[in-house]
C-alpha positions as CSV (number, residue, x, y, z in Angstrom):
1,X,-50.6,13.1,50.3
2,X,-50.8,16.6,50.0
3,X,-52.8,18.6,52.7
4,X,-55.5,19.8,49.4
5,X,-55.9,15.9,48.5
6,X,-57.6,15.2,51.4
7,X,-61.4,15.1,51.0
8,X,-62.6,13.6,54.2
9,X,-62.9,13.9,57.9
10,X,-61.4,10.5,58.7
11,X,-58.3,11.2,56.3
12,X,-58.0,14.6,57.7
13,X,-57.5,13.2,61.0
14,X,-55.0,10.2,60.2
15,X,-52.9,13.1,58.6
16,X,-52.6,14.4,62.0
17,X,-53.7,17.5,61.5
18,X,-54.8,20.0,64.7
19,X,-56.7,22.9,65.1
20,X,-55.8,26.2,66.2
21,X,-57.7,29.4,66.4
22,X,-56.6,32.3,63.8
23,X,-55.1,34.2,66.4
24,X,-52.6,31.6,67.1
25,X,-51.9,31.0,63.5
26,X,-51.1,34.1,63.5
27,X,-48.5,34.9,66.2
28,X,-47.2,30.9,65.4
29,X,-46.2,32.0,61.8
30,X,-45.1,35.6,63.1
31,X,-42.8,34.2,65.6
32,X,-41.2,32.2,62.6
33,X,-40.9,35.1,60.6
34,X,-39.0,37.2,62.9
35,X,-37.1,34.1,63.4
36,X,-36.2,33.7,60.4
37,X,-35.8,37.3,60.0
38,X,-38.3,37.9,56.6
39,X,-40.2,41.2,56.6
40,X,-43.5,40.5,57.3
41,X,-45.2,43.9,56.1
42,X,-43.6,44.0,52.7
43,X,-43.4,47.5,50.8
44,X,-44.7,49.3,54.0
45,X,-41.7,52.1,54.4
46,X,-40.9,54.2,57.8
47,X,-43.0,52.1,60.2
48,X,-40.3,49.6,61.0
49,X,-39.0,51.0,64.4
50,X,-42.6,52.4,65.3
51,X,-46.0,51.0,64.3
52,X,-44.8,47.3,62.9
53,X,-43.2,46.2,66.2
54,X,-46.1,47.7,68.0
55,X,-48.1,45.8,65.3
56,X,-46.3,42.6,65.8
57,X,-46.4,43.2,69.4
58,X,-50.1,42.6,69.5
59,X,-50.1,40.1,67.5
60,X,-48.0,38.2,70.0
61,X,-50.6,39.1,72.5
62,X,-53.3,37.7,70.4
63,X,-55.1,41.5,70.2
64,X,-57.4,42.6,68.3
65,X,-56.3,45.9,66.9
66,X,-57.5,49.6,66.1
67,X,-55.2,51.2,63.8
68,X,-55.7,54.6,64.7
69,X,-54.5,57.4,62.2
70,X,-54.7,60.5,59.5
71,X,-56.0,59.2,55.7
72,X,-53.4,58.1,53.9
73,X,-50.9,56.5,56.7
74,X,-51.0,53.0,54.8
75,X,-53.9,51.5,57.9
76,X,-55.6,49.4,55.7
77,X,-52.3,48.4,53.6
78,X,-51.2,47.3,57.4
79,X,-54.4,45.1,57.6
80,X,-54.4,43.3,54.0
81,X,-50.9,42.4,54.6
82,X,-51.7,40.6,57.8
83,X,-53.2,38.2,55.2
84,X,-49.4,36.8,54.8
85,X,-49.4,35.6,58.2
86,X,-51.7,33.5,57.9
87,X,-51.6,29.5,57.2
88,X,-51.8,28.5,53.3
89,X,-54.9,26.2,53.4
90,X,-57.2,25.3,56.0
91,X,-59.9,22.6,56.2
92,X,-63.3,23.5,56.4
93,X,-66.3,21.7,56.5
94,X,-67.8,21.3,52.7
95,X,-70.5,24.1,51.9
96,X,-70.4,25.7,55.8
97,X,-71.6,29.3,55.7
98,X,-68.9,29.8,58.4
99,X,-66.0,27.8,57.6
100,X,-66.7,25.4,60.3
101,X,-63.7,23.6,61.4
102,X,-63.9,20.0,60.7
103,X,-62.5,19.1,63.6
104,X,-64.2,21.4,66.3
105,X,-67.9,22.1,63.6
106,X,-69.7,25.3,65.3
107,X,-72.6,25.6,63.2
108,X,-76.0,23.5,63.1
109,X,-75.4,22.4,59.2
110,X,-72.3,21.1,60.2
111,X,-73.0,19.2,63.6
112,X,-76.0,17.5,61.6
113,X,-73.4,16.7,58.7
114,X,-70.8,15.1,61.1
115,X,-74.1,13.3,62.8
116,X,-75.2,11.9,59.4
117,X,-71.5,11.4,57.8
118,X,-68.8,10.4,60.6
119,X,-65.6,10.5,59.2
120,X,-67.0,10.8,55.8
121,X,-68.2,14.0,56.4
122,X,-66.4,16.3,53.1
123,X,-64.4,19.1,53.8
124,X,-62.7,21.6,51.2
125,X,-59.7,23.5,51.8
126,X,-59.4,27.5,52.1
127,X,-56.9,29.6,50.3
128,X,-55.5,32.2,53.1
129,X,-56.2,34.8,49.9
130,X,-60.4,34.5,50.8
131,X,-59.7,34.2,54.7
132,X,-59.7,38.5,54.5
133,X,-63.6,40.0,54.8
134,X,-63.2,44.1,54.5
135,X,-66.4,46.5,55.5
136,X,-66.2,50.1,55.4
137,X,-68.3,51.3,58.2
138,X,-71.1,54.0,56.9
139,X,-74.2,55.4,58.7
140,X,-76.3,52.9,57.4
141,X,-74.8,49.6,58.2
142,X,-77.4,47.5,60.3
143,X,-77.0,44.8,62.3
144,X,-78.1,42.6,59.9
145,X,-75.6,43.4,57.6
146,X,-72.9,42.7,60.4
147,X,-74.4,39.7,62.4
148,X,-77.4,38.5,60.1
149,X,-81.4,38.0,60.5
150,X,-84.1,36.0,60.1
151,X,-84.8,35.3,56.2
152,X,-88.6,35.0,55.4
153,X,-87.8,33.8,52.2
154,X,-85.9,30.8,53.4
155,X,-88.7,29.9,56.3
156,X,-91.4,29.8,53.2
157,X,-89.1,28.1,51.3
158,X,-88.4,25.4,53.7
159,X,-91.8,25.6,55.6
160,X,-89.9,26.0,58.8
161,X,-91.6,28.2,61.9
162,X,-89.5,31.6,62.8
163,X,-88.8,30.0,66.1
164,X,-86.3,27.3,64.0
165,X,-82.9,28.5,63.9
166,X,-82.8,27.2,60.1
167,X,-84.4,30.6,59.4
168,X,-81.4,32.8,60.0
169,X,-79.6,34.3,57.5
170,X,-75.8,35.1,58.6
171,X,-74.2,38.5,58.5
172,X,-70.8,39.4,57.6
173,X,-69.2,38.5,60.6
174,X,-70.0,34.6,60.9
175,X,-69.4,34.6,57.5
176,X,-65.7,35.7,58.1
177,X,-65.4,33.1,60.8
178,X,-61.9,32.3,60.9
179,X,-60.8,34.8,58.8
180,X,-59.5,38.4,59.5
181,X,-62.3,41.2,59.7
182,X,-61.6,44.8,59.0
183,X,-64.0,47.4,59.8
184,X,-62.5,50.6,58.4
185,X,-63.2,53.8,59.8
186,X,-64.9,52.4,62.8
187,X,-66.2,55.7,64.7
188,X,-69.1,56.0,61.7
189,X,-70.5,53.1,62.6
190,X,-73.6,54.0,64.9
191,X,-73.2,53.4,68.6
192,X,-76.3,50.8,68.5
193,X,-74.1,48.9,65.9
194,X,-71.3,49.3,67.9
195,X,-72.8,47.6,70.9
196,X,-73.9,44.4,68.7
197,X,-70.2,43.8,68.5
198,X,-69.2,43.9,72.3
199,X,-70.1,39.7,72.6
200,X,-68.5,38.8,69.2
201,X,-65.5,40.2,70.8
202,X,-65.5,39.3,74.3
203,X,-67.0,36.0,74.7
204,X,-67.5,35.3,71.1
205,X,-71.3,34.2,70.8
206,X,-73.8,36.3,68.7
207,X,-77.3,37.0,69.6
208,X,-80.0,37.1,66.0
209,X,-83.8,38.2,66.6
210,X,-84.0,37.2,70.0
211,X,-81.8,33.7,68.9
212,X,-79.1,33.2,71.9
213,X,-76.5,31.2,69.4
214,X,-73.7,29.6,71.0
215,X,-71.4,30.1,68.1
216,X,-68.2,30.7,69.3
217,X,-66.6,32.4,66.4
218,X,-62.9,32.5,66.0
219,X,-61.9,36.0,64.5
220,X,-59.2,38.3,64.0
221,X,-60.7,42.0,64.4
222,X,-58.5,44.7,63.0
223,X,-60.3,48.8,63.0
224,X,-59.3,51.6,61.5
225,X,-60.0,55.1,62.6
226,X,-59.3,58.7,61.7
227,X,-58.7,60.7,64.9
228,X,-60.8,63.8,63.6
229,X,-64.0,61.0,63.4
230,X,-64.2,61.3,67.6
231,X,-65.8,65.0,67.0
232,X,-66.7,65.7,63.7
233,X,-69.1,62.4,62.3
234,X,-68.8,59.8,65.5
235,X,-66.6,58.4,68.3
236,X,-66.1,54.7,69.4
237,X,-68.0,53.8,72.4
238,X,-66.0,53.4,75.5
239,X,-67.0,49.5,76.3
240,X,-65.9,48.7,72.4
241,X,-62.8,50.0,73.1
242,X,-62.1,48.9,76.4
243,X,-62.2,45.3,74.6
244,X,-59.9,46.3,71.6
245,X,-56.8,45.0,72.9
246,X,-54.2,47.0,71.0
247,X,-54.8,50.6,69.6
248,X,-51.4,51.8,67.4
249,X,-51.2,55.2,66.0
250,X,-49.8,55.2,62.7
251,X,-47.8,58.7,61.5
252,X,-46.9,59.9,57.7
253,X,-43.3,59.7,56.7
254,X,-41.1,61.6,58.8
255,X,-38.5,62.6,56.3
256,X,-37.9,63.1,52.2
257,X,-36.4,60.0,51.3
258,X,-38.9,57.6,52.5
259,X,-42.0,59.9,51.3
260,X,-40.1,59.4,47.9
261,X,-39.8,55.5,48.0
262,X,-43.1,55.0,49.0
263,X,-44.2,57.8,45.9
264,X,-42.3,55.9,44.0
265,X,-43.6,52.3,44.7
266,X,-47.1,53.2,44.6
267,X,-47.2,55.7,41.4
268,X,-49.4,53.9,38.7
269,X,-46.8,54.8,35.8
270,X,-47.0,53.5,31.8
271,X,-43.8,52.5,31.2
272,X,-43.5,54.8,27.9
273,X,-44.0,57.9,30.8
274,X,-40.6,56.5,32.3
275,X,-39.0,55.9,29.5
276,X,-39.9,59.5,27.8
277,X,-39.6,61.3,30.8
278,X,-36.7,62.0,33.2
279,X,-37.3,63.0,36.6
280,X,-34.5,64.9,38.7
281,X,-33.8,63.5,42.0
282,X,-34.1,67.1,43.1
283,X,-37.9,67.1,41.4
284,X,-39.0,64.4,43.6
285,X,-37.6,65.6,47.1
286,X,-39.6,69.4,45.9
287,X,-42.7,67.1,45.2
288,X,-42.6,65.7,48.6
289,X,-42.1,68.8,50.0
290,X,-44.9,70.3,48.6
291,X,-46.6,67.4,51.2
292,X,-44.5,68.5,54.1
293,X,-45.1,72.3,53.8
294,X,-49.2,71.1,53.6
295,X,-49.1,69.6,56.6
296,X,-47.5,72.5,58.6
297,X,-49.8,75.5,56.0
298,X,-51.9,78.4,58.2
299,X,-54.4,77.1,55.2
300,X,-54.9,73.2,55.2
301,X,-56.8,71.6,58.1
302,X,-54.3,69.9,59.8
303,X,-56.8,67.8,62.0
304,X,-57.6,65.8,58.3
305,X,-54.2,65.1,57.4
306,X,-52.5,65.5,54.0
307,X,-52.4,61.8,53.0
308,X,-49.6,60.3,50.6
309,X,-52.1,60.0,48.1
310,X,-51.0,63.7,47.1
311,X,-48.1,63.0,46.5
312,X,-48.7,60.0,44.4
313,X,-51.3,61.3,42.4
314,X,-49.4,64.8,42.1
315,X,-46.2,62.7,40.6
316,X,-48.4,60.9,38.0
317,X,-49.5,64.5,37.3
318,X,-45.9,65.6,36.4
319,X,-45.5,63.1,34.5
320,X,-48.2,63.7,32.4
321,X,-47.6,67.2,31.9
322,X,-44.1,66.6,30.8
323,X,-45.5,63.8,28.5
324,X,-47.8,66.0,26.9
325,X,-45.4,68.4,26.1
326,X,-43.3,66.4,24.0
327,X,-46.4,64.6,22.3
328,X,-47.4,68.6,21.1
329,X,-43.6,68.8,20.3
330,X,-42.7,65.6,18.8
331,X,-39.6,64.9,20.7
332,X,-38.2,61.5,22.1
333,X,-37.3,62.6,25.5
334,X,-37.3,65.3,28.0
335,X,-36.3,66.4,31.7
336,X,-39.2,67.7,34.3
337,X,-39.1,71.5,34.6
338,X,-39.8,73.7,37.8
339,X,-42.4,74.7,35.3
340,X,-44.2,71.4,34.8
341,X,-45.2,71.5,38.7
342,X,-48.0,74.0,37.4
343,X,-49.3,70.9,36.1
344,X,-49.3,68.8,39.6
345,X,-52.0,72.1,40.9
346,X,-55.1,69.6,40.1
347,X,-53.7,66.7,42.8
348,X,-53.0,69.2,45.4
349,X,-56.4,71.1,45.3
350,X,-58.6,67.6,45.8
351,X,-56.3,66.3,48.5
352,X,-56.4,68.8,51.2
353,X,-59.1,70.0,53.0
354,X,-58.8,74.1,54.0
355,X,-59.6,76.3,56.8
356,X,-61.7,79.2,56.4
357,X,-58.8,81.4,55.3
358,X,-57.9,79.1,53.2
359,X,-61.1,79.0,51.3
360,X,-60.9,82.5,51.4
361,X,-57.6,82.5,49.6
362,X,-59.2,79.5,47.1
363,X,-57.9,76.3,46.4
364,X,-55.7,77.0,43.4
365,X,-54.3,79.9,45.3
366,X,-53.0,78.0,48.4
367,X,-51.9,74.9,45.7
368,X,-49.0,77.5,44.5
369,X,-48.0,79.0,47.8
370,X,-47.4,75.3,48.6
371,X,-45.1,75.0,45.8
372,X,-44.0,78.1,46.1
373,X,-43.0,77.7,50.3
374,X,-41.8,74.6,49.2
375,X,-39.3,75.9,46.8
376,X,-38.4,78.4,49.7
377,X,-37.5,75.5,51.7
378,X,-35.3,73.9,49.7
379,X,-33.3,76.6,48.5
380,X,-31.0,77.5,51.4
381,X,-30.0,73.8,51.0
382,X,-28.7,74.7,47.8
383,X,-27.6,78.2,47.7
384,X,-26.9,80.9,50.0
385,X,-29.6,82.0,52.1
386,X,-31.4,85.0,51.6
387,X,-32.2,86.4,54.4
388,X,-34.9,89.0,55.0
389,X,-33.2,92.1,56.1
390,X,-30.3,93.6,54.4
391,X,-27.9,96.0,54.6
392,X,-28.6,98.6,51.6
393,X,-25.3,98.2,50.2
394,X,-24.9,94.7,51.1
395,X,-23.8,92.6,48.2
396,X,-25.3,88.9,47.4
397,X,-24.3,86.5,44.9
398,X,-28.1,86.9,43.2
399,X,-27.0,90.7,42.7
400,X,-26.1,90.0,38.8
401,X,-29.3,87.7,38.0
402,X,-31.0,90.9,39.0
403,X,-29.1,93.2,37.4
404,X,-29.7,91.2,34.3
405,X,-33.6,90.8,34.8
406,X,-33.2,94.9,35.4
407,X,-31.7,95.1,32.2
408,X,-33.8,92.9,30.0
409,X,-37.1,93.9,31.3
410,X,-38.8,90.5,30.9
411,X,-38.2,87.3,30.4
412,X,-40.5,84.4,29.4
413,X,-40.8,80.5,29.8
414,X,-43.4,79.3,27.1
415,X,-45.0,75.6,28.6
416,X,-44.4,74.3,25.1
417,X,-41.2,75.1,24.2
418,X,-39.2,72.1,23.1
419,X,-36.5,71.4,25.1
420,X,-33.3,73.3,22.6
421,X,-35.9,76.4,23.0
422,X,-35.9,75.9,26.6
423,X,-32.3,75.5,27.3
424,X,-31.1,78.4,25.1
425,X,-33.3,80.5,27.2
426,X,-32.1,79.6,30.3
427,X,-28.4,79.6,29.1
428,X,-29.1,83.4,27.8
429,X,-29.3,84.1,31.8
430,X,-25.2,84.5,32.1
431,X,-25.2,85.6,35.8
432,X,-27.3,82.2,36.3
433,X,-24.7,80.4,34.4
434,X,-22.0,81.8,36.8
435,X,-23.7,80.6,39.8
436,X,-24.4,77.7,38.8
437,X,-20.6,77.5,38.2
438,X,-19.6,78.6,41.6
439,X,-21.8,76.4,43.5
440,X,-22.5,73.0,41.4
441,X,-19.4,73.0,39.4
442,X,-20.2,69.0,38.8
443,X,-23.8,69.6,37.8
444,X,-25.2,67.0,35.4
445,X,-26.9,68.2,32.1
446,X,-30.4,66.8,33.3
447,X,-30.3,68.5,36.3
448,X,-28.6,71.7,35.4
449,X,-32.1,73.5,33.5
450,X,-34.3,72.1,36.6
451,X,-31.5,73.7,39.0
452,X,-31.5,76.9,36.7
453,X,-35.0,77.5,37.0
454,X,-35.4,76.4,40.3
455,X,-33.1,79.6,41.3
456,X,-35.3,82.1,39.5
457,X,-38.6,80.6,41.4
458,X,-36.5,81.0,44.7
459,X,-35.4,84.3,43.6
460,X,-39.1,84.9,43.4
461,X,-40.3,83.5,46.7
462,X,-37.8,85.3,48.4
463,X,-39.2,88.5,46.5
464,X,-36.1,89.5,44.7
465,X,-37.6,88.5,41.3
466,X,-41.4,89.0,40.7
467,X,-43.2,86.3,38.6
468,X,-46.4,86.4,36.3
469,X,-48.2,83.3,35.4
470,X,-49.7,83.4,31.8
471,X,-52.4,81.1,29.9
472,X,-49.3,80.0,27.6
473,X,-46.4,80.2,30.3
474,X,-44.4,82.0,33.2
475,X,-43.3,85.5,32.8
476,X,-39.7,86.4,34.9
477,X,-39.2,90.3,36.0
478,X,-37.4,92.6,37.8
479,X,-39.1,93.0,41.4
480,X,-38.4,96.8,41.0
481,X,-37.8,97.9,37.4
482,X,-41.9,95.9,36.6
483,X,-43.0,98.5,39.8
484,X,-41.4,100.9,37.5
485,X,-43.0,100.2,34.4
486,X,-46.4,100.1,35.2
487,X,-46.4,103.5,36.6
């Protein structure tokens, strides 16, 4: 007989089924994942040699946990995914407000149910998919939305006196009984709410309108906080914490290549945007620059964090804007250009929170010195460095690109030119083409234009070309000869 077949107490116990509390459910099917050696926190990338084993660590220990981090460091993600460690089914005790345990019942329904019933008492069976109760913690969460109060509704209804139990109306909490709880950005909850918790956690009985309920819930308590929340909005009292038995600081991706996977995996793309749209490999690692050089900017608040959410959001932005180009153009396919990161400006500006100079500067100012510091970065990686000082008659190998710019006067990137446009533009540029030649002789066609253009923005950054930005495009000069010209 399968474990969901079972309808009864008295079968439930012939089947030899026994208890255990969620924190050893969890640890017991831990320990047989590591075992076995399956990844337990599935599509969570650069964690595994710092926050999962500290993670798994308290698990072991039978913790509850405070993940303690900047937005976007994948807390919650951490939390939901706990889920998987978790038993399939469980029995519960048929219509229980709290999942009572058939075998060990906690609440009054479900002691008067076994009392009338025996071992004909029904239970149902819980999916581990509903055993996962989420509340966002917000100024005005009460303690009856947490632990529950007494319902004057259900007293008329039944006729019963306040002083009968029957009257209370659970909270969140005892309604998660058994299940994993996630209170998510835990220093906004008010102190007084905070202190309503320190039983549940400690010796696990709740207290409701003067009812002293010897409930002993069985949860698994996982927080969330944002280290800026201890000044700015709240902090966690000290007794809470002293009974939160693991806090783990979580950390954004510490290099390119694992920013990109997890940009990658969490992107919300429509296929057609793939398939219309290439994306250079070098594209990506300048998108997650862009994230890096945030975090580190005189301008961004580096106390709220940059999250990864920038990133993601400010890929499905390039994509777009490359998508829309060839809609306007009708052509079948297309590579991202340097150019198509003006379009990514809209994800950087809601993402990142600025310092007073930076509001000074505005918001769509410091979005392209981003892009612009993180072009800067790349490009020694690439090319030659240019280096600040210079000997007068030092020569470089960017002296012909700006001869040529000299020369022309001007040169112009339309955002709607079709691609043949585009490349015929770039390929005009023949001291480019030489470079390109000298130091990527093996360049691939789809990442030659990005490449080509991604020299003239360096050549910009490192103010040996000047650039002009246009309602319809990008405008290339001479840093000297457009001093020149508008004398």
């Amino acid at each position: 007989m399968k474990k969901q077949e079972i309808k009864t107490l008295g079968e439930l116990k012939k089947s030899g089924y026994e208890s255990k509390s969620i924190k050893d459910e969890l640890r017991d099917n831990l320990i047989k994942k590591i075992t076995n050696k399956e990844n337990v926190f599935e599509g969570v990338w650069g964690y595994e040699n710092s926050v999962i084993p500290e993670l798994e660590r308290a698990i072991l220990s039978r913790h509850n946990i405070n993940l303690l981090g900047l937005r976007g460091q994948a807390k919650t993600r951490l939390a939901r995914l706990m889920v998987n460690l978790l038993d399939e089914f469980i029995p519960v005790v048929e219509d229980s407000e709290i999942h009572d345990d058939p075998l060990n019942p906690i609440s009054r329904y479900a002691l008067e149910l076994l009392k009338e019933k025996g071992d004909k008492m029904p239970i149902s069976w819980l999916h581990r998919d509903e055993r996962f109760y989420e509340k966002l913690a917000t100024p005005d969460v009460t303690v009856a939305d947490l632990i529950g109060d007494v319902d004057p509704i259900k007293a008329a209804n039944l006729k019963l006196s306040y002083a009968d139990d029957r009257v209370i109306h659970f909270g969140m909490i005892p309604r998660a009984n058994r299940c994993i709880f996630v209170i998510n950005e835990l220093p906004d909850l008010q102190a007084r709410i905070q202190v309503s918790l320190f039983n549940i956690l400690q010796e696990g009985d709740i207290q409701i309108r003067g009812f002293k309920l010897r409930l002993p819930l069985d949860l698994q308590f996982i927080f969330t906080a944002n280290p800026e929340d201890y000044t700015n909005r709240g902090s966690i009292v000290t007794p809470l914490k002293d009974r939160i038995g693991s806090q783990i600081l979580t950390h954004y991706p510490e290099d390119i290549a694992i920013a990109k996977r997890i940009t990658k995996q969490e992107a919300r793309l429509d296929a057609r945007q793939s398939n219309l749209v290439h994306v250079p490999e070098l594209a990506m690692d300048l998108l997650e620059q862009i994230s890096f050089e945030a975090r580190d900017s005189e301008y961004v608040d580096a106390k709220s964090g940059v999250s990864a959410r920038m990133s993601i959001t400010a890929f499905e932005n390039l994509l777009s804007t490359a998508e829309r180009r060839i809609l306007l153009s009708g052509e079948k396919k297309t590579n991202i250009r340097l150019s198509d990161f003006m379009g990514v400006v809209p994800a950087i500006t809601g993402k990142i929170e600025l310092v007073y100079e930076g509001e000074q500067e505005g918001a769509g100012f410091v979005a392209e010195t981003l892009i612009e510091e993180a072009i800067k970065t790349m490009f020694p990686t690439l090319f030659p460095k240019i280096n600040k000082l210079e000997r007068k008659d030092a020569e470089t190998p960017y002296d012909g690109i700006a001869a040529w710019f000299f020369d022309q006067g001007g040169f112009e990137l339309l955002d709607e030119d079709d691609d043949k446009v585009y490349q015929e533009k770039l390929d005009a540029i023949s001291p480019l083409n030489s470079l390109l030649k000298e130091y990527h002789p093996d360049l691939d066609k789809t990442e030659t234009y990005f490449i080509k253009e991604l020299v003239l923005w360096g050549l910009v950054a490192h103010k040996k070309l000047s650039k002009y930005r246009f309602s319809d495009g990008v405008r290339f000069k001479d840093l000297y000869g457009s001093y020149i010209s508008d004398l």
